[in-house]
N, C-alpha and C positions, 0 to 999 in steps of 0.2 A: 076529839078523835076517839072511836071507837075501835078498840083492837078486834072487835070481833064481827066488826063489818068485813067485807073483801075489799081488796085494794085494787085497783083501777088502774088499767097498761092502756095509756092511748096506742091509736095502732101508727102516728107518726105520718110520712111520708108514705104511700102505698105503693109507690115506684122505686122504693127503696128495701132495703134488707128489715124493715122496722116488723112486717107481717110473717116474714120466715122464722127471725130468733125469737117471736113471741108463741107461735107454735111449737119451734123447738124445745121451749122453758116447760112448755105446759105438758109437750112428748117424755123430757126428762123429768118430770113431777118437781120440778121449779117453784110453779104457778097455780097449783091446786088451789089456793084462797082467793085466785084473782078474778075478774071481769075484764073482758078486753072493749074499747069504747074503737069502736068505728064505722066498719062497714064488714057485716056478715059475709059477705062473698068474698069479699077480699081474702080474708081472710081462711076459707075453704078452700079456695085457687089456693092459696099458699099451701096447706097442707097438702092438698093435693098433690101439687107439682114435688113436694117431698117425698111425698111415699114411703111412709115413716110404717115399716111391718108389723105386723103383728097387736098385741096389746098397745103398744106404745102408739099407735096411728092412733093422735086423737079426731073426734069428729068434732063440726061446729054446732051451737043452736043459736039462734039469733032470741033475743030476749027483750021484752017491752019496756019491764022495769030491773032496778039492780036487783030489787029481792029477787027476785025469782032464779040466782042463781042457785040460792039454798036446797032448790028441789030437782037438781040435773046430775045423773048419776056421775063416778069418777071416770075422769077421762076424755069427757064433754068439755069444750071450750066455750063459753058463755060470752054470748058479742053483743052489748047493748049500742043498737043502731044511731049512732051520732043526730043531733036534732039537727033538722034541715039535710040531711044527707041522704036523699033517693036511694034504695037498693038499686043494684044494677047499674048505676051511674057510671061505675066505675070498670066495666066491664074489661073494655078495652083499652084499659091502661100500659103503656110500653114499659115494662123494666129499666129502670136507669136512668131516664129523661126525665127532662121539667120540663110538669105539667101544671098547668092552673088549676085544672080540676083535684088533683094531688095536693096543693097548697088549701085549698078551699078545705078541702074532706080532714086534713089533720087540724087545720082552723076547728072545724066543728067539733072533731072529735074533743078538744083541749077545751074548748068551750061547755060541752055539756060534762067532761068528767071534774070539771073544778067547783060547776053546778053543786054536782052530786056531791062532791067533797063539803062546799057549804054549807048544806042541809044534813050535813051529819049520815050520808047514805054508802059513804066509801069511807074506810080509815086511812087511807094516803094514794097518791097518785103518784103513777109510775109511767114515764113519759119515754116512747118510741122516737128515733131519729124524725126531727122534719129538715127541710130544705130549703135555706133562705131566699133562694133566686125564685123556688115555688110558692110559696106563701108572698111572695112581693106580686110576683104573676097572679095572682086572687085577689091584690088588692087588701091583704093583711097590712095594718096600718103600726107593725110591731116583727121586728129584725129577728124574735125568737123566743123562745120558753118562757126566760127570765119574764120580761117586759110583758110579755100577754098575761100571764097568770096575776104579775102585778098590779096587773090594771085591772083584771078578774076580780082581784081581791081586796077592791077599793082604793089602792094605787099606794098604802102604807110601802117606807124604804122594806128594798129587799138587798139581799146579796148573792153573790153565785159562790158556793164553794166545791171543789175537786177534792174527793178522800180515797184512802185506799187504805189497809189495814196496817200501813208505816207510816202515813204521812197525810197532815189536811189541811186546804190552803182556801184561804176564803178571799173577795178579789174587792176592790175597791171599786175600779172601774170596770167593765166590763166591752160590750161589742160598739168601739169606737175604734177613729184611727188614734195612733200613737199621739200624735201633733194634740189632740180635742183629749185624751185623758189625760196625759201632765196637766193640761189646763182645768180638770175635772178632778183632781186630787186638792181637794181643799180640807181646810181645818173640821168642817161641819162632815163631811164625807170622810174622814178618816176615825173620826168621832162613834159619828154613829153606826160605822163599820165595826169599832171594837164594842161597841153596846149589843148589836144584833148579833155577834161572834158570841158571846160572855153570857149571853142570854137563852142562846140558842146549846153552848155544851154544858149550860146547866140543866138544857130539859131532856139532854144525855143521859145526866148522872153525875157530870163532873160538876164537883160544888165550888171549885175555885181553880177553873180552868189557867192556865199558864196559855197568853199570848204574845208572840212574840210580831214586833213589826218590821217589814223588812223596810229597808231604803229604798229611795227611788232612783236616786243617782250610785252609780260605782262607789263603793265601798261608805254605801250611805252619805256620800258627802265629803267625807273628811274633813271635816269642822268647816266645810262651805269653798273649798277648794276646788270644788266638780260641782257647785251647786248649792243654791242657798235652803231648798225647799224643805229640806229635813230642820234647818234650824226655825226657819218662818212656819211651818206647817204640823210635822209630824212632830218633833219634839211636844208641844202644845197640847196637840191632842192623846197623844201618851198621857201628858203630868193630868190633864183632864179626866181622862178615863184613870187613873189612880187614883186620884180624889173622889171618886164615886165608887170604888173600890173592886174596882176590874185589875188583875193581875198581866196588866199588861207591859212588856218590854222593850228597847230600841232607841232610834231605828237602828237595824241590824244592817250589816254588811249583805246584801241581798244573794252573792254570790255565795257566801257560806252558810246562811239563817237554816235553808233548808237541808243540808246536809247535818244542821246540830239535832232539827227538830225529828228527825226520822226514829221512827222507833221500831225498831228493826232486832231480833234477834239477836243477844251482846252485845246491844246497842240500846238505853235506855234513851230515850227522843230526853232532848232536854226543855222542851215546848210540847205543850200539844196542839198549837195551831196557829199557823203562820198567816200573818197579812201581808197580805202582796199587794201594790200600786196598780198594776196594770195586768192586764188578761193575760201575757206572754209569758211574765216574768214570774208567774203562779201556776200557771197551769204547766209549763214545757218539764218542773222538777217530776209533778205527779205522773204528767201520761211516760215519760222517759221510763218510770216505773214499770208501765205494765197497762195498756189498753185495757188487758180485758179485765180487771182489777179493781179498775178505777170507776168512781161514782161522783154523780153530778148534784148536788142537794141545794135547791132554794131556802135561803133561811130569811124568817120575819115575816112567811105567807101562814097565814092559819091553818093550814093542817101540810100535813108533810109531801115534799115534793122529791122525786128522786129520777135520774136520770142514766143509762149507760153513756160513760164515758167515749166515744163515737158518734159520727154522723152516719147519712144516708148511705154512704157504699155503694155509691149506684156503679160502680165498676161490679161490683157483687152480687149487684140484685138480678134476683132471677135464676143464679144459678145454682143455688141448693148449698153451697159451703160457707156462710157467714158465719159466726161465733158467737153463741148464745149467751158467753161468758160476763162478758161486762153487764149484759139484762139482769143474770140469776144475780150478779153481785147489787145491782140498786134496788130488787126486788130484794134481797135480803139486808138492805140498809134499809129500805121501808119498813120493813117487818120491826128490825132492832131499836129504832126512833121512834113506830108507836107505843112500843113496849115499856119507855121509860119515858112517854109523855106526862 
């Protein structure tokens, strides 16, 4: 990772709010180091339809290659045209719907800016809302961010974690039903959840990260009373990942873990990052926080991945008042992660 390449905003879903708040980031000076990877018009319509006055009304340039953002005066939005992505395809696109064409175009765009991340051409990618019902309609063979990029990036384990600047929760399982992740929380997956965690806030800064693991069952189990899987499972891979000398703790009472680990103002976190079993039981502490706050970060991908905490908004889209806020903050967890890679 090159901290002095620009970072890379796919534009997401384009019937969704993903092309407004990335105009907005770049309106607010957000986004001055970035590249937007999609579709040039798309992204004009958006500004447009804002009408963002004055200095702050940025204009777009559509660009061949990433360097060539180096040379576009401030205030220019720099859109390197997704491969496989016709200009104008996308002309008449409806606000809010699922479209295949929608699903296809954030396909490409994710595809060419993780390209670009590979070859050392972008120092981190910053990923716009897409829409799983539209990427299914295209015939994407991959339910979302995580799992595409993974398999971009040669298919090594990855994790999804939720951060925000009290609290960071990295997931075991991810976009399954309930029934299929208890079944997917094994020994080797909790394992190497706390090695990708331990590995990943050392290249933070933190040299002996504190994790703590939560339970999967009500009050972790109770010595097997509500559930045997903390003693067959997570127990194990706790004393495991200690013997290789990860600072790891548990399993924790799942209902209280996150409430100890928050570090919050007269409140020193007594962890600094929680592992949670399942997508629900990690992510509902973080977003309860603060939507716009909250950041999405793939860890164990080769160069750094980040996400606003949100989807598409398609109640939203089109109408000019989405909230740029969650973008500016993964855009600024990009920035902070190549910093201390």
């Amino acid at each position: 990772m090159n901290p002095t390449q620009p970072l890379a905003i796919t534009m997401g879903d384009a019937a969704g709010i993903g092309p407004e708040i990335i105009v907005k980031a770049f309106a607010a000076g957000q986004a001055q180091d970035c590249v937007v990877v999609g579709d040039a018009q798309v992204i004009a319509a958006a500004a447009a339809r804002l009408d963002i006055p004055g200095a702050l009304g940025p204009s777009v340039a559509r660009i061949e290659q990433v360097a060539q953002w180096h040379g576009l005066p401030p205030g220019v939005i720099p859109v390197l045209q997704a491969d496989g992505l016709e200009p104008g395809s996308l002309r008449d696109l409806a606000p809010g719907r699922v479209d295949a064409r929608a699903g296809a175009a954030a396909h490409a765009a994710i595809v060419t800016a993780a390209q670009a991340a590979l070859r050392g051409e972008v120092a981190a990618i910053v990923t716009a809302p897409v829409h799983k019902e539209a990427l299914h309609a295209a015939g994407v063979p991959f339910p979302g961010h995580t799992e595409l990029l993974q398999h971009l990036a040669g298919g090594a384990p990855v994790r999804m974690m939720l951060a925000n600047d009290e609290l960071r929760t990295v997931l075991v399982t991810i976009h399954m039903s309930v029934r299929e992740a208890i079944d997917a929380v094994t020994f080797e997956a909790v394992l190497d959840t706390l090695r990708i965690t331990h590995a990943a806030a050392q290249r933070w800064g933190q040299a002996h990260p504190r994790i703590a693991v939560a339970g999967l069952n009500p009050h972790a189990g109770e010595g097997g009373l509500f559930g045997d899987e903390e003693i067959r499972i997570l127990t194990p891979a706790i004393e495991q990942a200690r013997a290789e000398g990860i600072d790891a703790s548990g399993p924790h009472a799942p209902d209280t873990v996150f409430m100890r680990a928050r570090n919050a103002p007269g409140h020193a976190g007594a962890f600094d990052v929680v592992v949670a079993m399942l997508h629900d039981h990690g992510l509902i502490p973080v977003k309860y926080m603060g939507l716009d706050a909250g950041v999405n970060v793939t860890l164990g991908l080769p160069f750094v991945r980040t996400s606003p905490d949100h989807g598409t908004a398609f109640d939203l889209a089109g109408r000019g008042c989405a909230n740029p806020a969650s973008l500016a903050s993964a855009i600024a967890m990009a920035r902070q992660l190549i910093s201390r890679a």
